[in-house]
C-alpha positions in Angstrom: -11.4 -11.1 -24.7 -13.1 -14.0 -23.4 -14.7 -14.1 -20.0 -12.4 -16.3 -18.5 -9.6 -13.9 -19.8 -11.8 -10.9 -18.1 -11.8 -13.0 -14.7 -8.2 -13.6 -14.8 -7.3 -10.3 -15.9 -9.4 -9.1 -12.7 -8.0 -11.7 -10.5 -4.8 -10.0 -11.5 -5.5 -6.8 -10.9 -6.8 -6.9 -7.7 -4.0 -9.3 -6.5 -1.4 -6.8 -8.1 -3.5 -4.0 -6.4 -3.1 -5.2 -2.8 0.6 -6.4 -3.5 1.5 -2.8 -4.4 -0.5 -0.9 -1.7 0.8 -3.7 1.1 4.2 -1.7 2.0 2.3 1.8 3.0 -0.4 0.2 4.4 1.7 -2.5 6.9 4.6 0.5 7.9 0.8 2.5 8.5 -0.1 0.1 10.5 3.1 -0.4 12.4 3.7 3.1 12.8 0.0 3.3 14.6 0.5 0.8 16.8 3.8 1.6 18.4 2.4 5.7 18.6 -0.8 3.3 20.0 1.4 2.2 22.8 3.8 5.3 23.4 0.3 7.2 24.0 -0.9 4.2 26.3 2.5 4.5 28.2 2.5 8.5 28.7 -1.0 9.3 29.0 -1.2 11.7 26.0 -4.2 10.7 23.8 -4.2 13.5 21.6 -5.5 12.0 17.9 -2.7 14.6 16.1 0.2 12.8 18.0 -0.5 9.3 16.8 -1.6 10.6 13.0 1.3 13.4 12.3 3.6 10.3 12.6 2.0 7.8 10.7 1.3 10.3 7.6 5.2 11.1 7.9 5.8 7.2 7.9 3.4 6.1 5.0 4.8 8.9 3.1 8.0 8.1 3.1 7.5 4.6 2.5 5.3 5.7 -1.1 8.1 7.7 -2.1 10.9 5.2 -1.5 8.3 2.3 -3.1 6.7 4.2 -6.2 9.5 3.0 -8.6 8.5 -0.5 -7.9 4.7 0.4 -7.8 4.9 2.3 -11.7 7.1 -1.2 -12.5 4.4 -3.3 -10.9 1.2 -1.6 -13.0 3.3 -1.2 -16.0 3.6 -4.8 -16.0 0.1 -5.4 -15.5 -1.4 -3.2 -18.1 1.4 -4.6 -20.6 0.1 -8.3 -20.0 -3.6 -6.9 -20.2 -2.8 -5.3 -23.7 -1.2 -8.7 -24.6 2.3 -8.1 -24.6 5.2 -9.6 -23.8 
């Protein structure tokens, strides 16, 4: 493997890395904010009310994505061993 290979094989990577993790991360960061406000708007600022919802949230989200996540680093490891 050449060194340009190597750099575009880690290009790729850490591209396919954030593309995968996006979905959890974005509904995380959704799911924070609008607990963010409904804590603003009642007065409760307890740190377990705003993360027992977000957990839930990001959970679900990797469960419901993972088949598309395996597909996406299958894909990548396949191109990185030089196949099809």
């Amino acid at each position: 493997m050449s060194d340009s290979q190597l750099v575009e094989f880690v290009r790729q990577a850490i591209l396919s890395g954030l593309i995968v993790i996006a979905p959890v991360i974005l509904m995380g960061f959704i799911i924070g904010t609008l607990m963010g406000l409904v804590q603003a708007a009642t007065g409760i600022h307890e740190p377990v009310v705003g993360l027992v919802p977000r957990l839930l949230a990001m959970a679900l989200v990797l469960v419901m994505v993972m088949p598309w996540m395996v597909e996406r680093m299958v894909e990548l490891l396949r191109n990185a061993a030089g196949g099809s």
